[in-house]
PDB file of N, CA, C and O in Angstrom:
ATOM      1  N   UNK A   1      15.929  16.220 -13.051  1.00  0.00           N
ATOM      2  CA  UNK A   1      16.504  15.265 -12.132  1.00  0.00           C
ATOM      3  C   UNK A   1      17.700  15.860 -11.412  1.00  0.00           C
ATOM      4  O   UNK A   1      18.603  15.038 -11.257  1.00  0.00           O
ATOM      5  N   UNK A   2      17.945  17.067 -10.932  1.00  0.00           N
ATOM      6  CA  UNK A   2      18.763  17.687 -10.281  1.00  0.00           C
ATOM      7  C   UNK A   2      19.255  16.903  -9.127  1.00  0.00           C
ATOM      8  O   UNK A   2      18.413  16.327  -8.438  1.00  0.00           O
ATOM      9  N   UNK A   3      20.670  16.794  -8.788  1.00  0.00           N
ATOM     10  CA  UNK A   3      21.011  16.161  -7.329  1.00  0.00           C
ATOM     11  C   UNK A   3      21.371  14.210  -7.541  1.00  0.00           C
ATOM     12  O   UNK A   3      21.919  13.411  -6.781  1.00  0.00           O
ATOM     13  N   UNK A   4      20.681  14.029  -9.091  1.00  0.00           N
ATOM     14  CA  UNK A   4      20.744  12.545  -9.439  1.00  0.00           C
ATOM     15  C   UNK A   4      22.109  12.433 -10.341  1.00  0.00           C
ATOM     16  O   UNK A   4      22.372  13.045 -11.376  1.00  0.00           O
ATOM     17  N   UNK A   5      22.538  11.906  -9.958  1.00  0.00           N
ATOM     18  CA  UNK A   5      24.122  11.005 -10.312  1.00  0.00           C
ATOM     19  C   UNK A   5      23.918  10.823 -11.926  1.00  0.00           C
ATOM     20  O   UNK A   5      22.758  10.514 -12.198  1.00  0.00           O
ATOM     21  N   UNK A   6      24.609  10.920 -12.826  1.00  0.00           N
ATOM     22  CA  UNK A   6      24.779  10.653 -14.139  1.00  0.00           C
ATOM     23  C   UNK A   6      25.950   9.449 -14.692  1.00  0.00           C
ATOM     24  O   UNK A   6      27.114   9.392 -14.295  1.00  0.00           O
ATOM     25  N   UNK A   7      25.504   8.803 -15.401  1.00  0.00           N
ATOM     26  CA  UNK A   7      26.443   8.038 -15.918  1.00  0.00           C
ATOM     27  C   UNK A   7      26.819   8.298 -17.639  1.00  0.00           C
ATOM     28  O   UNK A   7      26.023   9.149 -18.035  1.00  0.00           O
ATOM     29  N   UNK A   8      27.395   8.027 -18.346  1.00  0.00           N
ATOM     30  CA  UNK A   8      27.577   7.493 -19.491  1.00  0.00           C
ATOM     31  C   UNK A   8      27.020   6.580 -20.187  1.00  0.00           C
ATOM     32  O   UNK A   8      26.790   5.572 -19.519  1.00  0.00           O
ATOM     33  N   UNK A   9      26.599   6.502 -21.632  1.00  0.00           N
ATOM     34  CA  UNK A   9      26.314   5.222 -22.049  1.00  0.00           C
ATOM     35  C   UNK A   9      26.493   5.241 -23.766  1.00  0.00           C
ATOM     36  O   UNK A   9      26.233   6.291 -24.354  1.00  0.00           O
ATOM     37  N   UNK A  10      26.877   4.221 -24.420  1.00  0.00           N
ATOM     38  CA  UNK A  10      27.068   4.193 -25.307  1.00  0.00           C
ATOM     39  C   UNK A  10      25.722   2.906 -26.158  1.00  0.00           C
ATOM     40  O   UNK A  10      25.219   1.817 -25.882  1.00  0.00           O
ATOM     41  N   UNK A  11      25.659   3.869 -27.195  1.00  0.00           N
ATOM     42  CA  UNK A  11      24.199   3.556 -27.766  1.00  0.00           C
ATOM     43  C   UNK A  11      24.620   3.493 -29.010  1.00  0.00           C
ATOM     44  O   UNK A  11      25.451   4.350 -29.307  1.00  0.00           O
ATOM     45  N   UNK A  12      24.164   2.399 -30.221  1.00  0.00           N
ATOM     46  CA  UNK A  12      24.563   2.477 -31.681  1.00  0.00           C
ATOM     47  C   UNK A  12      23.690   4.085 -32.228  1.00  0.00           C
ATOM     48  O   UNK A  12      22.927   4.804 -31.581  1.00  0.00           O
ATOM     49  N   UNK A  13      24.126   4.201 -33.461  1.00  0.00           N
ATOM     50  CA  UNK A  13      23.599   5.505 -33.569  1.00  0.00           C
ATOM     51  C   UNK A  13      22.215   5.565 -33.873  1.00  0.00           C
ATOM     52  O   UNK A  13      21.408   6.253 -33.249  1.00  0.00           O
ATOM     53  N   UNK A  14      21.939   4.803 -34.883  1.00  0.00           N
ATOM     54  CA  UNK A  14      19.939   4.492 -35.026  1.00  0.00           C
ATOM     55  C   UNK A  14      19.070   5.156 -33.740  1.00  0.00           C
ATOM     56  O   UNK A  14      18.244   6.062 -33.620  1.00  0.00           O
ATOM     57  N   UNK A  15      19.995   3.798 -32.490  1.00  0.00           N
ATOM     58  CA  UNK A  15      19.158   4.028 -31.654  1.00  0.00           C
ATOM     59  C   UNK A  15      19.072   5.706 -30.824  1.00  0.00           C
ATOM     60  O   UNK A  15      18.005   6.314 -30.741  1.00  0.00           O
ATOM     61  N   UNK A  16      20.038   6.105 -30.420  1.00  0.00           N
ATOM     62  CA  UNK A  16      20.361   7.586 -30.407  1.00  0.00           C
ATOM     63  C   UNK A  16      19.697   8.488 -31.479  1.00  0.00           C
ATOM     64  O   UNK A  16      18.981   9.377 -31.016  1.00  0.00           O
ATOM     65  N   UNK A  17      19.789   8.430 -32.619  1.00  0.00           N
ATOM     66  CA  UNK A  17      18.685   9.162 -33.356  1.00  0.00           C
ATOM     67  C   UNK A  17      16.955   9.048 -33.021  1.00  0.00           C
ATOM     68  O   UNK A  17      16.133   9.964 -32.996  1.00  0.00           O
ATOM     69  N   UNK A  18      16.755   7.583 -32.781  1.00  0.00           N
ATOM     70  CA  UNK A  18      15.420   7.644 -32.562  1.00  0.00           C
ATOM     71  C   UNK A  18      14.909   7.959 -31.262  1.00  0.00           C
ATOM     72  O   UNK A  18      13.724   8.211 -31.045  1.00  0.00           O
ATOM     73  N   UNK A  19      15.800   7.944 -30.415  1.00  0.00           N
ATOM     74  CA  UNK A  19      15.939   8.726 -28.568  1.00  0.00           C
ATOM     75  C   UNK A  19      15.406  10.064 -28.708  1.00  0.00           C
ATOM     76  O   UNK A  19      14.509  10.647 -28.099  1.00  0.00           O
ATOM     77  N   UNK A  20      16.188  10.422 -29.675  1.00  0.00           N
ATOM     78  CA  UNK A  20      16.140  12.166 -30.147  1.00  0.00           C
ATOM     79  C   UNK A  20      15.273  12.427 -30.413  1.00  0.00           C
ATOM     80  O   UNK A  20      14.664  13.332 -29.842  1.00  0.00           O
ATOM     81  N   UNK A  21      14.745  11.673 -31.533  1.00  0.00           N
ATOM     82  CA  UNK A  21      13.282  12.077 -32.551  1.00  0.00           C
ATOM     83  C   UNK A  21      12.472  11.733 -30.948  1.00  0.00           C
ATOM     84  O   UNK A  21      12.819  12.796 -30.432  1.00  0.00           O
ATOM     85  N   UNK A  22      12.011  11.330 -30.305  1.00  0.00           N
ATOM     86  CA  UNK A  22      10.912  10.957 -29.270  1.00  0.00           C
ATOM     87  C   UNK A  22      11.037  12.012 -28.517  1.00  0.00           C
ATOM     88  O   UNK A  22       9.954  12.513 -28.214  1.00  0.00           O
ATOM     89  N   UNK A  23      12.306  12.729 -27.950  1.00  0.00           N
ATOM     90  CA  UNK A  23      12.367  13.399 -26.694  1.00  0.00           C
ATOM     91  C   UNK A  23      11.736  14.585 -27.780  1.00  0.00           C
ATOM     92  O   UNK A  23      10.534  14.849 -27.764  1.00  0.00           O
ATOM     93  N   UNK A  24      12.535  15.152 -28.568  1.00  0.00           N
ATOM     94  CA  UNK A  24      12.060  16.385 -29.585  1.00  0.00           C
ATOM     95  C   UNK A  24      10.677  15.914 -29.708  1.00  0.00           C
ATOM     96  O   UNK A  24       9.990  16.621 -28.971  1.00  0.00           O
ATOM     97  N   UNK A  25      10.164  15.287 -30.137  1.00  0.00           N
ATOM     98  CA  UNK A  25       8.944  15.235 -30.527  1.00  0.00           C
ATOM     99  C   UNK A  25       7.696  15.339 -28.951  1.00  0.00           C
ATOM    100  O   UNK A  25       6.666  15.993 -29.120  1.00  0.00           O
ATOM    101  N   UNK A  26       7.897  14.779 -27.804  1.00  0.00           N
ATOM    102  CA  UNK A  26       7.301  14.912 -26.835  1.00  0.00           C
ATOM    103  C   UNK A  26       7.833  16.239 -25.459  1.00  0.00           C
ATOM    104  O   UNK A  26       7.207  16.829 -24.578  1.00  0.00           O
ATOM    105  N   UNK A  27       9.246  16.239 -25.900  1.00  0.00           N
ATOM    106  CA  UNK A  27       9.033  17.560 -25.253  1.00  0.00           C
ATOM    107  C   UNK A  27       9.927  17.195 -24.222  1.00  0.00           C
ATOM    108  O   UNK A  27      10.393  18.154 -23.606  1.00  0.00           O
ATOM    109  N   UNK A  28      10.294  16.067 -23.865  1.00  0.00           N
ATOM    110  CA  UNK A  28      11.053  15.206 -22.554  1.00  0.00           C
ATOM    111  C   UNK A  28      12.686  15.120 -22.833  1.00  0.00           C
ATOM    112  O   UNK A  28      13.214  14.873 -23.918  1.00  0.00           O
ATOM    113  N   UNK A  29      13.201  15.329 -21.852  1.00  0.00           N
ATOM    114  CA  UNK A  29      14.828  15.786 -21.716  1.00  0.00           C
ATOM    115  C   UNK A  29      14.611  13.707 -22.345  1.00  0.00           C
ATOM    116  O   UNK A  29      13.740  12.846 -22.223  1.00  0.00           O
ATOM    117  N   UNK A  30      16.406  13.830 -23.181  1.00  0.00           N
ATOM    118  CA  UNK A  30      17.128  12.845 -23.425  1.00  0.00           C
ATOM    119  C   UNK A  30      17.023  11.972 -22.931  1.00  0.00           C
ATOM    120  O   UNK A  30      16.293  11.071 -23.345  1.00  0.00           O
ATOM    121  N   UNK A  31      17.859  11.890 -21.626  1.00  0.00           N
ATOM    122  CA  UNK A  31      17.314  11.349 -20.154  1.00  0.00           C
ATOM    123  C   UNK A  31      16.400  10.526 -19.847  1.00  0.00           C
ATOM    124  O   UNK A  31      16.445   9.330 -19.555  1.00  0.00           O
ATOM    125  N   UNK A  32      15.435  11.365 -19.946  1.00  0.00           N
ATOM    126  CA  UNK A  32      14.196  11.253 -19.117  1.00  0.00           C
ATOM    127  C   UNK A  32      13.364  10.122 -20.394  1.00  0.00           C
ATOM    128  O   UNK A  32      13.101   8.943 -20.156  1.00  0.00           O
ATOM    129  N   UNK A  33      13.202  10.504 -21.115  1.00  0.00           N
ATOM    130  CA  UNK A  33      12.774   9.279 -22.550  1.00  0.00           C
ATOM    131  C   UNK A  33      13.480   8.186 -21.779  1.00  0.00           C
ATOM    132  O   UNK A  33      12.812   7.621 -20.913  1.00  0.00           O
ATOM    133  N   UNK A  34      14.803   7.780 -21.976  1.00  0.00           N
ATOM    134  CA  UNK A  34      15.683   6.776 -21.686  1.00  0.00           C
ATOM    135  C   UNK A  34      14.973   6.141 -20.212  1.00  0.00           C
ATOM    136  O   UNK A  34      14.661   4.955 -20.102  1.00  0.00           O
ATOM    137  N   UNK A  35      14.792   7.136 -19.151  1.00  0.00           N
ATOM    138  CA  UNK A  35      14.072   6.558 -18.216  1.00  0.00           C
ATOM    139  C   UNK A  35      12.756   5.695 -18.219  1.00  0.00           C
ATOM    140  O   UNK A  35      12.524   4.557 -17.812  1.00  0.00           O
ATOM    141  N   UNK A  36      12.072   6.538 -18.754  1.00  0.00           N
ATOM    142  CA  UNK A  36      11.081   6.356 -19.587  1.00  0.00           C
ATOM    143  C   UNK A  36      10.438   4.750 -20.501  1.00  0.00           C
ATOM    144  O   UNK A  36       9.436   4.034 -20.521  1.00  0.00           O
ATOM    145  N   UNK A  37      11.699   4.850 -21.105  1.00  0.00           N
ATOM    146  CA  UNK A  37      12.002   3.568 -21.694  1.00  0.00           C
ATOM    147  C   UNK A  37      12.088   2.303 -21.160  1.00  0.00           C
ATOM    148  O   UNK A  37      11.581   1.334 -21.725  1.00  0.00           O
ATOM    149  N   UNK A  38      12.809   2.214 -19.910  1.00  0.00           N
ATOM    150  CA  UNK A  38      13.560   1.537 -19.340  1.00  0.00           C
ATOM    151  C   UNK A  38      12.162   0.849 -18.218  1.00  0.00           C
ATOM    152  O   UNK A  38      11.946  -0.317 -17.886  1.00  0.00           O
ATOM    153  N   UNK A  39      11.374   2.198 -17.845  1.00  0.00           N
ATOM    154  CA  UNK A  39      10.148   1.464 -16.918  1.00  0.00           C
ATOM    155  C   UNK A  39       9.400   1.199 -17.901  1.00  0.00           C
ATOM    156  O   UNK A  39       8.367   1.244 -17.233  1.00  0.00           O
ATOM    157  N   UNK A  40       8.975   0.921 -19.093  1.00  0.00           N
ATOM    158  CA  UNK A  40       8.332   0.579 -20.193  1.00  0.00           C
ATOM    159  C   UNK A  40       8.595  -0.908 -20.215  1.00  0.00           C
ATOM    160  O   UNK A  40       7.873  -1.881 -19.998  1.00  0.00           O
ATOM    161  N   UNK A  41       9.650  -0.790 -20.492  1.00  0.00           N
ATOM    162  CA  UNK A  41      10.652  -2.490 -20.573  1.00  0.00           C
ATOM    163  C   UNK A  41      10.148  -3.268 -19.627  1.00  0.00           C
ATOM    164  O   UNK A  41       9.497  -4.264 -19.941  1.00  0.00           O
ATOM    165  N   UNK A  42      10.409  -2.877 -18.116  1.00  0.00           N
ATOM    166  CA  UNK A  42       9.881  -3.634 -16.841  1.00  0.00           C
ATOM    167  C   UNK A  42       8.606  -3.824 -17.010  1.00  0.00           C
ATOM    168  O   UNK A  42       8.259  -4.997 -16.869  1.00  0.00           O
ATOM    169  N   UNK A  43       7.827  -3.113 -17.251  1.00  0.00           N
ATOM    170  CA  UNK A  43       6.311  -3.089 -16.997  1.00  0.00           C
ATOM    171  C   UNK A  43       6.378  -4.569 -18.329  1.00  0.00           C
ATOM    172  O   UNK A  43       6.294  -5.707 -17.867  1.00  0.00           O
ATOM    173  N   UNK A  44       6.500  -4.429 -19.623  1.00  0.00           N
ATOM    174  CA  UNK A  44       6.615  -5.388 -20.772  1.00  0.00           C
ATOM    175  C   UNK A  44       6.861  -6.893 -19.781  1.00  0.00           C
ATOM    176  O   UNK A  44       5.872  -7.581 -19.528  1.00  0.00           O
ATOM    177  N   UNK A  45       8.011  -7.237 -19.355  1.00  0.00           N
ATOM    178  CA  UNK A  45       8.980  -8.447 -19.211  1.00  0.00           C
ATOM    179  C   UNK A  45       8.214  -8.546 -17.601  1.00  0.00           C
ATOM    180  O   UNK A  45       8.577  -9.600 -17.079  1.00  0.00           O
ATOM    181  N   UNK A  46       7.430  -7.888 -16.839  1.00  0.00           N
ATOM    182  CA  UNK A  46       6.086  -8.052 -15.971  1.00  0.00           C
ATOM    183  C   UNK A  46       5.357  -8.842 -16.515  1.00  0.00           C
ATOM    184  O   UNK A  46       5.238 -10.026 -16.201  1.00  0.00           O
ATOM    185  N   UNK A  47       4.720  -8.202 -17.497  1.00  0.00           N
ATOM    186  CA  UNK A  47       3.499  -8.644 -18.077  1.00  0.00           C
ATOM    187  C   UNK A  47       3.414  -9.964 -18.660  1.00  0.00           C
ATOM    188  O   UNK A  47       2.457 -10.738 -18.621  1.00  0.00           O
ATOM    189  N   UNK A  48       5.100 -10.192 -19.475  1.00  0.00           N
ATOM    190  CA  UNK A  48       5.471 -11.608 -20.043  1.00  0.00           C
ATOM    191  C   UNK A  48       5.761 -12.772 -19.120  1.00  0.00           C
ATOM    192  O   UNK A  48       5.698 -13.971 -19.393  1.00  0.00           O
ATOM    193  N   UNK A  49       6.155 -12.085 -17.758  1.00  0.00           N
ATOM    194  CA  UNK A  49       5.997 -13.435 -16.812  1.00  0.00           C
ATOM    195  C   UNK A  49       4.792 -13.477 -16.445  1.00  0.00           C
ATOM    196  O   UNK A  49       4.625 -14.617 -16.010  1.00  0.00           O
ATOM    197  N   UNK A  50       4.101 -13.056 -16.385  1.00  0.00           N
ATOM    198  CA  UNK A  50       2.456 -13.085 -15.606  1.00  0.00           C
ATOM    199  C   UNK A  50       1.858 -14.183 -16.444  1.00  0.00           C
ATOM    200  O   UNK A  50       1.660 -15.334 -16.055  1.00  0.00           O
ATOM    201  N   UNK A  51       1.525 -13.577 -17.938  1.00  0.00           N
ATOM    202  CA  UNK A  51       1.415 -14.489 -18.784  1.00  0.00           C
ATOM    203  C   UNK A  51       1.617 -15.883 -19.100  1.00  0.00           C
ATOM    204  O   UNK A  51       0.824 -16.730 -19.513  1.00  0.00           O
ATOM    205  N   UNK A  52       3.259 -15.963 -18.726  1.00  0.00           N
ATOM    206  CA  UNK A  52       4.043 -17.543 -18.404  1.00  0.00           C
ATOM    207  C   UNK A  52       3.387 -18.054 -17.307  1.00  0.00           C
ATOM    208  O   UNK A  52       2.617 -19.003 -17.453  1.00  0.00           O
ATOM    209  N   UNK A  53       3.624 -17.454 -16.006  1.00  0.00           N
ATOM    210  CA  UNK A  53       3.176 -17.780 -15.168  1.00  0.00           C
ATOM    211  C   UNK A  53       1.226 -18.703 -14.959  1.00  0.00           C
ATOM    212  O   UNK A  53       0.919 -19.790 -14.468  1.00  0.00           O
ATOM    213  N   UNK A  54       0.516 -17.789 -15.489  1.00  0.00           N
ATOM    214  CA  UNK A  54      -0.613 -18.061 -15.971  1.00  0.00           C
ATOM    215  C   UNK A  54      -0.862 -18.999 -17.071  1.00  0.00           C
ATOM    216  O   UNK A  54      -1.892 -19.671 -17.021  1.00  0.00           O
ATOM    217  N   UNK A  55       0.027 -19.145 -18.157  1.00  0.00           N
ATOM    218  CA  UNK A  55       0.150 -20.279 -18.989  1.00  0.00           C
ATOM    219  C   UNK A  55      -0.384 -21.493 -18.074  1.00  0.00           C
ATOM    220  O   UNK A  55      -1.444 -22.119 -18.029  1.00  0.00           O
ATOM    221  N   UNK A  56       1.351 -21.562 -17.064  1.00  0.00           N
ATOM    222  CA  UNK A  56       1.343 -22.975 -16.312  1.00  0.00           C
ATOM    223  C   UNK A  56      -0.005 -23.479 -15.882  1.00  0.00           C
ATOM    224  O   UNK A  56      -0.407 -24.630 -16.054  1.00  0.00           O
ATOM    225  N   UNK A  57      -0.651 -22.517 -15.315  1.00  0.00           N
ATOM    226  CA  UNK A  57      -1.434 -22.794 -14.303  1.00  0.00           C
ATOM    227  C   UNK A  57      -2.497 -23.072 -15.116  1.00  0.00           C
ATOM    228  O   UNK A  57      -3.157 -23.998 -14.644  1.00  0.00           O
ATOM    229  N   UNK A  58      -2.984 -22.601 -16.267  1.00  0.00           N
ATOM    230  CA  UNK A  58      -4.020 -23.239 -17.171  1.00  0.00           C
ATOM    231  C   UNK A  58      -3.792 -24.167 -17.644  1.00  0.00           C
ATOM    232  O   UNK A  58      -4.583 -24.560 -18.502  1.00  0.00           O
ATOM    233  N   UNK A  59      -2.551 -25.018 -17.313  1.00  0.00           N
ATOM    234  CA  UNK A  59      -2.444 -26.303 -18.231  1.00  0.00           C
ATOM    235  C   UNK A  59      -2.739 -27.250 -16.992  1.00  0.00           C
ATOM    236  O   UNK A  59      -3.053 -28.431 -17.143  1.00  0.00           O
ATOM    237  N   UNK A  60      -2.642 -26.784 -16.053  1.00  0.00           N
ATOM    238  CA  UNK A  60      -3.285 -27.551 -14.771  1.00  0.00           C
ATOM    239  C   UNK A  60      -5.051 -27.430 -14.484  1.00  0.00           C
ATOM    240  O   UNK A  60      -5.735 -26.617 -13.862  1.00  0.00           O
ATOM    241  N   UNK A  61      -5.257 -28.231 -14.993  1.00  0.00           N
ATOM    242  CA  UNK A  61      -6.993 -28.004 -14.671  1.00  0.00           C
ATOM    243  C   UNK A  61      -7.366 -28.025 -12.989  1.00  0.00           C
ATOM    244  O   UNK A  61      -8.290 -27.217 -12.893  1.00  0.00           O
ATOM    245  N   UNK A  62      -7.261 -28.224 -12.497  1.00  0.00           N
ATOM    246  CA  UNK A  62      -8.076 -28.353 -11.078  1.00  0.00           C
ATOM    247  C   UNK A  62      -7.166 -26.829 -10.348  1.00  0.00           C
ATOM    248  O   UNK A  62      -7.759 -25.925  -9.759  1.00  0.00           O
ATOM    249  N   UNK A  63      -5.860 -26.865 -10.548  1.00  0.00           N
ATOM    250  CA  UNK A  63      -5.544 -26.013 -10.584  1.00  0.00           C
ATOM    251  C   UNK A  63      -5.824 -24.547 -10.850  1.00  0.00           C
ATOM    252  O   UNK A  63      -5.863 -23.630 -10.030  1.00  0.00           O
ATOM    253  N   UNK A  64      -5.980 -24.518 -11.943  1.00  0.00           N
ATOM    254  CA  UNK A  64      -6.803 -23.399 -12.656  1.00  0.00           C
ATOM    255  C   UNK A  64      -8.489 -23.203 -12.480  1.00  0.00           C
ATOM    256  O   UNK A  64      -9.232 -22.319 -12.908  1.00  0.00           O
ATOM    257  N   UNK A  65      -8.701 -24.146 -11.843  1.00  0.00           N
ATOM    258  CA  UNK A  65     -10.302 -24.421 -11.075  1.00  0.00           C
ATOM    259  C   UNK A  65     -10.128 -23.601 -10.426  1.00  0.00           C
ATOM    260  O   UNK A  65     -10.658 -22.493 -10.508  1.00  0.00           O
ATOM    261  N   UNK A  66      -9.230 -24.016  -9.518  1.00  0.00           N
ATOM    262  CA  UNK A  66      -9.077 -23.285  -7.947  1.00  0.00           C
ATOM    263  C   UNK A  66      -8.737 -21.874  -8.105  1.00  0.00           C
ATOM    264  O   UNK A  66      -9.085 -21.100  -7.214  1.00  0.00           O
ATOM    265  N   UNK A  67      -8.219 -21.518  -8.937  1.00  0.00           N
ATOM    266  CA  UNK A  67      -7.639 -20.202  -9.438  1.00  0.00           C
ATOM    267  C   UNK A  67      -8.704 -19.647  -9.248  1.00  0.00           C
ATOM    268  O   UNK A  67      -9.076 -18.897  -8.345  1.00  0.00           O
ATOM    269  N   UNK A  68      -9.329 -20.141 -10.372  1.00  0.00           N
ATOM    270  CA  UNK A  68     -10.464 -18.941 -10.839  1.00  0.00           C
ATOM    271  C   UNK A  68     -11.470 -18.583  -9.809  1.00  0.00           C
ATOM    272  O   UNK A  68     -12.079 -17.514  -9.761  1.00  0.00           O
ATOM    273  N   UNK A  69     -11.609 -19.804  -8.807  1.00  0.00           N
ATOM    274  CA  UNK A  69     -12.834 -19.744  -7.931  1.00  0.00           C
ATOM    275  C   UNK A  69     -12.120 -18.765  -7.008  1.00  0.00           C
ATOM    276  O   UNK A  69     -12.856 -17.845  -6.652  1.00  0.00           O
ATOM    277  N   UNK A  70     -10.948 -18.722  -6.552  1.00  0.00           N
ATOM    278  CA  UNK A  70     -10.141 -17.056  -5.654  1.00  0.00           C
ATOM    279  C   UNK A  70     -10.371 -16.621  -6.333  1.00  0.00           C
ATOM    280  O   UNK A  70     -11.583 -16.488  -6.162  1.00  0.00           O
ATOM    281  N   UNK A  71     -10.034 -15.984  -7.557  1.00  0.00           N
ATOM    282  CA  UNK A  71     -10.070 -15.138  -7.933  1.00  0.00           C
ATOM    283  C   UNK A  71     -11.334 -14.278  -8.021  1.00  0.00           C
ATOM    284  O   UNK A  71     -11.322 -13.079  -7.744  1.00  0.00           O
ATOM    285  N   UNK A  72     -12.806 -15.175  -8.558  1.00  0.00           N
ATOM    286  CA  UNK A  72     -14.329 -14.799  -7.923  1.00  0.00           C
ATOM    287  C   UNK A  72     -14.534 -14.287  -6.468  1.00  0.00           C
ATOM    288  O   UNK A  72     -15.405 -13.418  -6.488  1.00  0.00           O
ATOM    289  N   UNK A  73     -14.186 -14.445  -5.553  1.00  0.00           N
ATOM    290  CA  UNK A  73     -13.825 -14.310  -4.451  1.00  0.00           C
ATOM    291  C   UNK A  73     -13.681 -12.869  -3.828  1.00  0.00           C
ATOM    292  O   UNK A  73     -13.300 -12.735  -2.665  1.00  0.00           O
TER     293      UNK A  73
END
């Protein structure tokens, strides 16, 4: 990541050990795990609103009619 701005961060130690064990073990700068991590998270808390989102709409029947028939579509 040459040319990219760095910050600081303070991490309990567990979690810093197990940062370590992942980057050592896959081969990926410190960093870059942490990055790594972080679009992991998004993609997760994505997936958990979709889900919510989709909840609602199955508790709506005609609703969820209509859904599905776009979605065939």
């Amino acid at each position: 990541m040459q040319g990219t701005s760095t910050r600081t961060m303070r991490v309990d130690k567990r979690t810093y050990e197990r940062l370590l064990e992942i980057s050592h073990a896959s081969g990926y700068r410190l960093g870059d795990v942490v990055s790594q991590a972080t679009e992991a998270l998004e993609r997760v808390r994505f997936a958990e609103t979709v889900r919510a989102e989709l909840d609602v709409l199955r508790s709506d029947r005609v609703a969820w009619a209509q859904y599905l028939t776009e979605f065939d579509l």
